[in-house]
N, C-alpha and C positions, 0 to 999 in steps of 0.2 A: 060978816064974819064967816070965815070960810070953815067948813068943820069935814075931817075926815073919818070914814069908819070904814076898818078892816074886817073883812069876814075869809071866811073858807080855810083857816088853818086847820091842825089838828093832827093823829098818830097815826103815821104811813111807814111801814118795813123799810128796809135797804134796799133800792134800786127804784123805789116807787114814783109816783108822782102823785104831783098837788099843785093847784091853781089855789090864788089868793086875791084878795079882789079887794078895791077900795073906792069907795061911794063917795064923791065931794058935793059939799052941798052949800050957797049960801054964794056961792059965785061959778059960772059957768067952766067948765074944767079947761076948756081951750083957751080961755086968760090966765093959767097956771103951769108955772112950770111943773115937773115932777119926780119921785124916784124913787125910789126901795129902799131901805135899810133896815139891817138886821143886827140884834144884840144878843150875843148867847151869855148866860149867867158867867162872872167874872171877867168878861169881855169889853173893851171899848166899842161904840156903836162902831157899826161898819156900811160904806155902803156899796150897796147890788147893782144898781139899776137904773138905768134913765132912759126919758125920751123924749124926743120935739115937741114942741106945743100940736105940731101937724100928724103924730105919731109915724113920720115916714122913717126917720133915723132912730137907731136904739144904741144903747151902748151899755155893755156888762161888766163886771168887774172882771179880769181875768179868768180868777179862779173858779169862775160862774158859766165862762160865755158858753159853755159848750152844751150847759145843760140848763140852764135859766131863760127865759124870753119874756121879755118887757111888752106891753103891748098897752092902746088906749084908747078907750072910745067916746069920743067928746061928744058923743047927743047920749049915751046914757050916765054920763057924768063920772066913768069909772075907768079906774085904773086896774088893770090886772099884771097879776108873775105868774108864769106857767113855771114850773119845778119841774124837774124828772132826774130818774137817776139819782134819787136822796141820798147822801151818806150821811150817818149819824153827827159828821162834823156842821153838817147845816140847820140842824137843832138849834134856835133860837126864836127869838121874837120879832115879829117882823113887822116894820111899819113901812107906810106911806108917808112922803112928806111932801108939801107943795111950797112953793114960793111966788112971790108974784111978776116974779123977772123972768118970764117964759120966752121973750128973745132980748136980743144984746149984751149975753153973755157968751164968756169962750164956754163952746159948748164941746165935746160934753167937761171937760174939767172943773168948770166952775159947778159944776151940779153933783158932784162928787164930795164936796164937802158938807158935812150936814150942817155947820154952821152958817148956811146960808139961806136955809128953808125956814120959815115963820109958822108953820102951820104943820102940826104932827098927828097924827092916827092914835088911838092908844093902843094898836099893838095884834098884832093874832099870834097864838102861838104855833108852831110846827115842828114839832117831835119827830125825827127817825131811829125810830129803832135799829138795833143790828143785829 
């Protein structure tokens, strides 16, 4: 049973930054796909973030790519989002999700739907202020 926990959210000002990190456990992270998403209150989930099972390629949401970086480190079983540049519009909750189709899908598109990922985080939050 694969189980994920978010840490390192939390209240950072406007322009700020924050890394957020996600611990998998119960299966080795490099048999797992992965990605980021985030839900701000009265929102549809949304997603951030993906990357290889090899962490060589990444891929951002647009409105993200400039100031978000996905990254992954499969010997300590963690996922990390580096933030910067916070605007108050990035206020939400943010999870990790894994699937266990980490290659033979069209990448990145298929990893862009959360309805594809079996395994969720419950969540960190991240506040910016303005």
């Amino acid at each position: 049973q694969v189980q994920l926990v978010e840490s390192g959210g939390g209240l950072v000002q406007t322009g700020g930054s924050l890394r957020v990190s996600c611990l998998a456990s119960g299966r080795a992270l490099s048999s797992l796909g992965m990605a980021w998403f985030r839900q701000a209150p009265g929102k549809e989930r949304e997603f951030v973030a993906t990357v290889t099972g090899s962490g060589k390629s990444t891929y951002v949401a647009d409105s993200m790519k400039d100031r978000f970086t996905i990254s992954r480190d499969n010997a300590k079983n963690t996922l990390f989002l580096q933030m910067s540049s916070l605007k108050p519009e990035d206020t939400a909750v943010y999870y990790c999700a894994a699937t266990n189709h980490v290659y033979g899908r069209s990448w990145p598109t298929w990893y862009t739907d959360a309805s594809r990922f079996t395994h969720w985080g419950q969540g960190t939050q991240v506040t910016v202020s303005s």
